[in-house]
N, C-alpha and C positions, 0 to 999 in steps of 0.2 A: 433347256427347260426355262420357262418363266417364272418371274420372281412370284407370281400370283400361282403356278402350280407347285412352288415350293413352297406354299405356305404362309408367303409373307405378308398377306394382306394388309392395304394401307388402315393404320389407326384410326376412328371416325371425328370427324369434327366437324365443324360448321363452314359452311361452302364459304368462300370471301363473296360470292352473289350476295349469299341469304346473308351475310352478316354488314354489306352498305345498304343491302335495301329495307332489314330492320332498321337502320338509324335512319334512312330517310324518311320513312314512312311515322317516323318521330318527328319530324320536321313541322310546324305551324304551316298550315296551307301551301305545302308541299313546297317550302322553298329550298332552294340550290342553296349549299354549305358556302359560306365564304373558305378560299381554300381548300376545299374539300373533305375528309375525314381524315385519318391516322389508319396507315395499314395497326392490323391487330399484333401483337410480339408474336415473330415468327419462332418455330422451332429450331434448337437448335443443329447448325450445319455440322456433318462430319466429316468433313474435310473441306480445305479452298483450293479448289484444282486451279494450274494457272490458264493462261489465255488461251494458248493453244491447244492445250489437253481439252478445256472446258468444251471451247467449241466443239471441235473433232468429234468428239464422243456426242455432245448434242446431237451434233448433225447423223450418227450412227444410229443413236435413239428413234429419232425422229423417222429414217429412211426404214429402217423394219416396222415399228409399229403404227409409220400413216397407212400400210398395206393388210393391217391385222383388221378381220370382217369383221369382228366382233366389236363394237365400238367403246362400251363398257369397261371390256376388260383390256385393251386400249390405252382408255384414259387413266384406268387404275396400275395399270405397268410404266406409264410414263410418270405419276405420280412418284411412285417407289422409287427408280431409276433415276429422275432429277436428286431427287433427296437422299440419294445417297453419291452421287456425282457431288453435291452441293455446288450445283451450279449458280450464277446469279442472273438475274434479268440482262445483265449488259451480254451476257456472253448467249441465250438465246435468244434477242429480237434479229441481229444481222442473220444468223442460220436460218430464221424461220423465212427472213425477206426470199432467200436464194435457195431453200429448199425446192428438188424438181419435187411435184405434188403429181400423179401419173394419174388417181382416182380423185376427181375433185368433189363428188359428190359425198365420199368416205372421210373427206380432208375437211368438209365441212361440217358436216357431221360432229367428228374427232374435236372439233374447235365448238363448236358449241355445248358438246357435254363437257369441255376442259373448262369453257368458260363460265358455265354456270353450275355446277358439279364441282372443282376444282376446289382445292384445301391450302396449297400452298401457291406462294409467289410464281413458282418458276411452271407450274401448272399452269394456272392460269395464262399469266403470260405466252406458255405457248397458245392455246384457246385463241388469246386477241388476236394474237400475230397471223392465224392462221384465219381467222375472220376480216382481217383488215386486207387478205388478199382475196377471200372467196365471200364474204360476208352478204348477206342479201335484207333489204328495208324488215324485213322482220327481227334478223340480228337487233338493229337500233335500239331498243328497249332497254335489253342487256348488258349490250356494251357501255349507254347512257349513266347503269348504276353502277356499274363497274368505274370508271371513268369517273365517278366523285368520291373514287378511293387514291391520295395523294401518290403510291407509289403505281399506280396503272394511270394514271391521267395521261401523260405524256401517249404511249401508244393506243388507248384506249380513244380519244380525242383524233388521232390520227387515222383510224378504222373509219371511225364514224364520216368521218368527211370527206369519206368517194361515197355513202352511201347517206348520208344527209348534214352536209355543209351547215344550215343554220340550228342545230342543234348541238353538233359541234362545238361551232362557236358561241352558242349558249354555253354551254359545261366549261370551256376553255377561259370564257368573260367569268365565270361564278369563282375558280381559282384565282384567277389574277386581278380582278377589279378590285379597284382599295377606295375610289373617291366617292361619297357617299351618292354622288349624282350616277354615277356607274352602277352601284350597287342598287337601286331606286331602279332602274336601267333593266338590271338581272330580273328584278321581281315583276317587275311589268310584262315580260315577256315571260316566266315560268308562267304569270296566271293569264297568258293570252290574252289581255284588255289592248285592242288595238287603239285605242285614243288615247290610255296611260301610257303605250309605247314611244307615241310619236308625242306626248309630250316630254318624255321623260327624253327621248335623243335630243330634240330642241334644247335641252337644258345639260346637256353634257359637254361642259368646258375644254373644247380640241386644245388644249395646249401639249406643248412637249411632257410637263411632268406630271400632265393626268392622262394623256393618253399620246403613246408611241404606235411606228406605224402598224403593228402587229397589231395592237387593239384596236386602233382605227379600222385594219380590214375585220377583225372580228366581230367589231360592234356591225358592219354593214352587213354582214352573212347573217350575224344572228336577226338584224331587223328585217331581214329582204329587203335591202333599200333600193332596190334596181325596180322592185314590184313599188313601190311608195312611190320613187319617183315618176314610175307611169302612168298612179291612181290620179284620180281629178277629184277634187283640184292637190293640189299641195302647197301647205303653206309655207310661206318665205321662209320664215325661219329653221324648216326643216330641209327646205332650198339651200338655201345658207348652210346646214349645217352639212351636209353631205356634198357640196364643195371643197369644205374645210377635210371631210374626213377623205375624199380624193383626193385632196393635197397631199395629208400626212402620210398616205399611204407610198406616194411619188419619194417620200424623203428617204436618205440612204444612212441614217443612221443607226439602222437597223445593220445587224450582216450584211440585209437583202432590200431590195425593191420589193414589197408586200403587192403592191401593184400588180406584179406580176401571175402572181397567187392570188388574186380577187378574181373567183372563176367568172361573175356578171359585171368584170371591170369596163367592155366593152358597151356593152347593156346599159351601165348607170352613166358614162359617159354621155353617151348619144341623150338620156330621158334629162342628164343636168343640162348639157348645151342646149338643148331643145327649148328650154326654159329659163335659160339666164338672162333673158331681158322681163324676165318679171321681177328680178332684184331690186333694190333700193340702190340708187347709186350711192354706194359710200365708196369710201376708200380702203374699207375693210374687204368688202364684197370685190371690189377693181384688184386689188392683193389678189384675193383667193381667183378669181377668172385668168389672171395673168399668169400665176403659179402654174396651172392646170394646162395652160397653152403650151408654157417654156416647158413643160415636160411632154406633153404632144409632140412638141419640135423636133428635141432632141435627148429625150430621159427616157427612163426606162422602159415610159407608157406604148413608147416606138415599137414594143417587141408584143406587144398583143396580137390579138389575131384578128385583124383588123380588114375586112372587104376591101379590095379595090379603090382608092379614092377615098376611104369611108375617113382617116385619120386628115389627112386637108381637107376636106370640106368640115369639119368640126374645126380647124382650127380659122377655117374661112368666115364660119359661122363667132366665132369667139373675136374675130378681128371686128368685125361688122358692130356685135353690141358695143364695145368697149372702144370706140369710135363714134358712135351716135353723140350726136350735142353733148346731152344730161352727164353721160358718161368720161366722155372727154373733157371732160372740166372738172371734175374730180378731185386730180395731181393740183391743178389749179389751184383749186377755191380752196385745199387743203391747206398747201401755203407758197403763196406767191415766188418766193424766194429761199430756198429749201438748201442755197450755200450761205445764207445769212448766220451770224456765229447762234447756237442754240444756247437755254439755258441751261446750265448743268445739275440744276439741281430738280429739272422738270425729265424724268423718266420716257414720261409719253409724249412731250413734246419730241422728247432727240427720236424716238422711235418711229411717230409721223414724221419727222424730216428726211430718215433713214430709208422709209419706203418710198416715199414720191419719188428723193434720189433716185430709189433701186426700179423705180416705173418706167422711170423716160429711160434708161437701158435694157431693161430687160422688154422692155413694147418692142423696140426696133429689133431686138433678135428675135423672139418666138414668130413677127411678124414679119420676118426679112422676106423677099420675092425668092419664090423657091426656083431659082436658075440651075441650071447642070451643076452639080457641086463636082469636085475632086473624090478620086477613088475614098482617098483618107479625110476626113474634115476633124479639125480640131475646136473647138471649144469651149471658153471657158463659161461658166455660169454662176450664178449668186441667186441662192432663192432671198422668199423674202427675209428683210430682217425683223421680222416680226417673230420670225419663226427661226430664229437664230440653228445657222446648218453650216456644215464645211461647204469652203469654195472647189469646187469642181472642176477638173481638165477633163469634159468629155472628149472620147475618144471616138470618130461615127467611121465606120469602115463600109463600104458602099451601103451607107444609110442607115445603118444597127448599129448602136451604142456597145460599143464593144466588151466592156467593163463587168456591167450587171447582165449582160447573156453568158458570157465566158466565164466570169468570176463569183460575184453576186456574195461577197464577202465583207464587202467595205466599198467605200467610192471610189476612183480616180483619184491619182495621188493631185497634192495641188501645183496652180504653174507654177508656184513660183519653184517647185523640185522638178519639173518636169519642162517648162519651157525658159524661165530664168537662167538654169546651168546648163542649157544646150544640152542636155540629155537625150532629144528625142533627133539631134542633128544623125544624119549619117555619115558614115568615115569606111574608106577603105579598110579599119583593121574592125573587127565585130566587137559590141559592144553589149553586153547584158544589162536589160534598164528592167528597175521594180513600175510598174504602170502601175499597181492598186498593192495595198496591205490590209489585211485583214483588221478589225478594228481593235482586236485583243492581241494585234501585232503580230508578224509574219513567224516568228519562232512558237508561236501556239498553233494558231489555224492557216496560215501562209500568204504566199503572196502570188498575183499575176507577175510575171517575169516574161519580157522577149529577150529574144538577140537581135539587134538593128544592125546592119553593114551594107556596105556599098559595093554592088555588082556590076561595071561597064553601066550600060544607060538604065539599070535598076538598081531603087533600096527592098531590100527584103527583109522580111518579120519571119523568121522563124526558130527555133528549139524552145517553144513554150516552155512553161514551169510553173505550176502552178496545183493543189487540189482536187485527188481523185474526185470530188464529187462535190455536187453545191449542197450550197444548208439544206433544203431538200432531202437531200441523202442520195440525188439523183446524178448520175454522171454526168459531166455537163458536154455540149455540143465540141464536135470536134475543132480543131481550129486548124486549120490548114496553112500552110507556106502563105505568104501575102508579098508579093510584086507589086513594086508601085513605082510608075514614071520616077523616071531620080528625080527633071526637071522639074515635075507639077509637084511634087514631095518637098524639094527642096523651098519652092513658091508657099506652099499651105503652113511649113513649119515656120518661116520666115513673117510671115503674117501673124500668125498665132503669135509669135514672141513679141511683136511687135504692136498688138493691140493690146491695150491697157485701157480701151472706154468701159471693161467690167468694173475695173479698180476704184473705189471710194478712197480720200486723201490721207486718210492711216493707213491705208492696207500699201498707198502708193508708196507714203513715208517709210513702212516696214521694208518695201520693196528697195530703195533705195540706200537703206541702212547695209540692209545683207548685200548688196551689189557692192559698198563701200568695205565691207568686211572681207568680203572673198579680194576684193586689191588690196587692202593691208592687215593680212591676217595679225601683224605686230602690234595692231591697234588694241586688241585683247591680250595675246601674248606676253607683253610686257607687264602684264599684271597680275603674271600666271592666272593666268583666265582663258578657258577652250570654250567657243561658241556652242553655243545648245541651238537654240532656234531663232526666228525671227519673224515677228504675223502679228495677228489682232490680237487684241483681249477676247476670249469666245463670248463673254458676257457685256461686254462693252466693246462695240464693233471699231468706235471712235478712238481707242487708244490702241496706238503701237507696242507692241512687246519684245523686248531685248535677252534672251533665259543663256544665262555661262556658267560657268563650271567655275569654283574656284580650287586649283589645286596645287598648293606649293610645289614649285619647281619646274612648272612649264616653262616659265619663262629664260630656263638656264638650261633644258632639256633634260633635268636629275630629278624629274616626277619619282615619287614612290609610291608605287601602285596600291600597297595598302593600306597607305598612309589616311588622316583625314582631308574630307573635301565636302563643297558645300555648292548648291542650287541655289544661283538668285536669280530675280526678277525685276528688273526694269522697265516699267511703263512710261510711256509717255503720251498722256493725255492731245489729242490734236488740238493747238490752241488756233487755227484758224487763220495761220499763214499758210503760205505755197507749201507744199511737200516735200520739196526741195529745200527750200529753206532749212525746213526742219530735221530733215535729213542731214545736211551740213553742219548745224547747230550739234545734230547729235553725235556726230564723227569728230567732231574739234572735241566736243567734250570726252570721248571714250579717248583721244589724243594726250589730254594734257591731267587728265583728273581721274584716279582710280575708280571704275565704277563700283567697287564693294562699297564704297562712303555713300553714294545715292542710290543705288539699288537693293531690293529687300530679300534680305534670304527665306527662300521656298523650300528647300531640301536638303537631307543628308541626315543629320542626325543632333541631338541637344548635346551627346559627347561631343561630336566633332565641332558645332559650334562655337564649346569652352573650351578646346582646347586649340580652335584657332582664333580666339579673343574675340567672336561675335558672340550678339545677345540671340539666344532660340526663342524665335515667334509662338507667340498664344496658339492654342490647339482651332484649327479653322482657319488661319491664317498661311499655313504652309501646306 
């Protein structure tokens, strides 16, 4: 018997439909809510089932009554039935993904009187879930109002974008946009003024802390900039701009490559190249064209669905502007001498020096002669530093970036863990190497992991480890065993370790440093002091970083594990001698002079601090 021929009828209240689309319809000329609305106080639950039970039972709910004709009472028995399950969102959107649906026409149905009809959370919820599989362009309206309710955004947002991507990304820009030129951004597009539009993108500042690659694709779906880029004319600076938001999309600071997920990434590709010698030649515009090639080359942009030919002759096209006269003199005229010592208290000087540095290396790779490569190619790369990113060990497996198809969680670990400590050598006994971690670190979201070993005249890559599924929620492509010439493997890793024309002279210095630590780990030790890391400043590319551990009793092996301990930080600004030098300078002094006297403590605690006689740094400081 049904809980509706028992009697039970659901109590009446106000659909969560009707109650965002009265408060939008409050809205001043119909604008999208910054962040969206506040679900309204739900009722409360009668019981918390746990994970397992929740689903199970979902998924039982769900398998009887997506087959019940009657669609009404249906939706009014799966009301009842969650709410007294007390189920919560997280536990039915995975069931709803993997639900078999056998009557699709009744399953749609079911999902749109859940989702407009619907009273509570885990109603509704199913509604989206089952729309975001079956959903058709009429759906859009509903799921839109839906969708600027804070607890359905997330799935609501994700329906709508197999079934209209730039509207999507509208709703998704009106939550998360905070910079007032973003927000100026949203309104121009809710009230359709195509000339506010494209002023209003010209005028959105691509930097990292106004816009991340996620926004960067989102602002391009919500403006159609693949349509923009192929109207006539278009203006430079919306030229310009939609290079920049190609770039940000390319960077991997994200989980993922956004690139990937720019469904007219191929589309705006071809309409930007197409028209990059109508730029101004700066050296802002030479950055952003260079960017967009070195990931053509070899980033993630490789894994588009790219025609035949179509990915080199765009980069053959990109070689050609950015070689013309005007163009090639650029690096030049920017500054003559760009190892000359900089001033340090001019920000944007050291930052144009940084780049033309980072021009004349990065030209000759994105533009190297595309000859037979090695099954495996290793390289390292440096975007710009303008645009301050991790240094990168791509990994190219006959021609695919291996990392963000297989992974798509974080980058490629850096050389200097990867090709500095012979980690990717092969050896007769197997070896498990981390290739990528996740950004929120391999014990939350994981890691890529091979096995490398040495087989008679092959090295082999295989017992992957890594994340049933990429951020997508999608399973990622399989990876198979990988055979590789030992000889030509042995030649590629050898090379790779062995080039350092990506290294600017701090990062070479840092290099150095940790090469000198791993031969006399007593050079710390003796100070009870355990190596933390060794690299740039992320914020100042120019300075070397030295991060140890200090903890009484290393240096006697009578460490007490719960004892106090403390994070410091050694920088050392490049002052514009050889790398080496400087490297030596800093090894004699970690030799003869405790580094807690010149290094500044970063971490641990203000107890542990006083109670190991250091003073705890001001709040911002550590």
């Amino acid at each position: 018997m049904s809980a509706l021929a028992a009697g039970r009828a659901p109590a009446p209240r106000t659909s969560l439909y009707e109650h965002a689309l009265r408060l939008h319809r409050a809205e001043p000329d119909g604008r999208l809510p910054k962040g969206g609305y506040p679900m309204p106080d739900p009722p409360q639950r009668r019981r918390n089932p746990g994970w397992a039970e929740a689903r199970a039972a979902v998924r039982e709910i769900l398998l009887l009554l997506l087959s019940e004709p009657d669609t009404v009472r249906a939706a009014d028995e799966i009301h009842l039935r969650l709410d007294e399950l007390g189920a919560y969102d997280r536990h039915i959107h995975p069931v709803i993904a993997e639900v078999p649906l056998e009557d699709e026409a009744a399953a749609r149905a079911l999902g749109r009187c859940l989702a407009r009809t619907g009273t509570s959370t885990g109603a509704v919820s199913v509604g989206i879930g089952l729309l975001g599989r079956l959903g058709e362009p009429e759906d859009v309206p509903c799921l839109t109002v839906l969708a600027l309710l804070r607890g359905f955004a997330r799935p609501a947002i994700r329906a709508l974008t197999a079934l209209d991507c730039p509207t999507a990304a509208l709703v998704w820009l009106s939550h998360h946009a905070e910079a007032p030129e973003l927000r100026h951004l949203v309104d121009a597009l809710t009230a359709h003024d195509d000339e506010a539009i494209r002023t209003c993108l010209a005028a959105v500042p691509v930097e990292p802390r106004t816009v991340g690659p996620e926004t960067a694709r989102r602002i391009a779906e919500a403006v159609r900039l693949a349509d923009i880029l192929r109207g006539d004319p278009v203006d430079t600076r919306v030229l310009a701009q939609a290079g920049r938001l190609l770039s940000r999309m390319t960077s991997l600071r994200d989980y993922q490559a956004e690139i990937v997920d720019y469904q007219q990434a191929v589309t705006a590709y071809e309409a930007l190249v197409a028209r990059a010698s109508q730029l101004p030649p700066t050296l802002d515009h030479y950055a952003t064209l260079l960017s967009l090639a070195l990931d053509l080359h070899s980033g993630p942009s490789v894994l588009l669905d790219w025609r035949a030919g179509q990915r080199e002759a765009l980069l053959d096209a990109l070689e050609s502007v950015l070689t013309a006269p005007a163009w090639a003199a650029v690096p030049a005229a920017a500054h003559a001498d760009p190892t000359a010592p900089a001033d340090p208290t001019d920000s944007t000087d050291r930052i144009e020096r940084r780049r033309v540095r980072w021009i004349r290396g990065a030209a000759r790779q994105a533009f190297a002669p595309r000859a037979t490569s090695p099954r495996l190619r290793v390289e390292v790369t440096v975007r710009d530093p303008a645009d301050p990113d991790t240094v990168e060990t791509r990994l190219l497996i006959d021609g695919r970036p291996l990392v963000p198809e297989a992974f798509g969680r974080g980058p490629a670990n850096s050389p200097e863990y990867l090709l500095d400590s012979g980690r990717l050598r092969a050896t007769a006994e197997p070896r498990e190497v981390q290739l990528a971690e996740a950004y929120c670190t391999e014990g939350c979201c994981g890691a890529l992991r091979v096995t490398i070993c040495r087989e008679g005249q092959y090295v082999v890559w295989r017992n992957w480890n890594r994340p049933a599924t990429l951020p997508s929620r999608q399973p990622p492509p399989a990876l198979p065993e990988y055979r590789f010439d030992a000889a030509a493997y042995d030649a590629e890793i050898a090379r790779a370790e062995n080039d350092h024309s990506w290294a600017w002279p701090a990062r070479i210095t840092a290099r150095l440093i940790a090469a000198g630590l791993r031969d006399r780990p007593d050079l710390l030790t003796q100070w009870d002091a355990r190596l933390g890391w060794v690299g740039t400043d992320f914020n100042d590319p120019d300075t070397a970083v030295l991060s140890f551990t200090f903890w009484p009793g290393i240096a006697t092996g009578q460490r007490y594990e719960n004892g106090p301990w403390l994070q410091f930080i050694w920088s050392l600004p490049d002052n514009g001698t050889p790398p080496e030098d400087q490297a030596a300078t800093a090894l004699q002094r970690l030799a003869t002079a405790d580094p807690k006297g010149y290094a500044e403590v970063k971490g641990g605690s203000r107890e542990y601090a006083e109670a190991l006689g250091f003073p705890w740094p001001e709040r911002g400081n550590c």
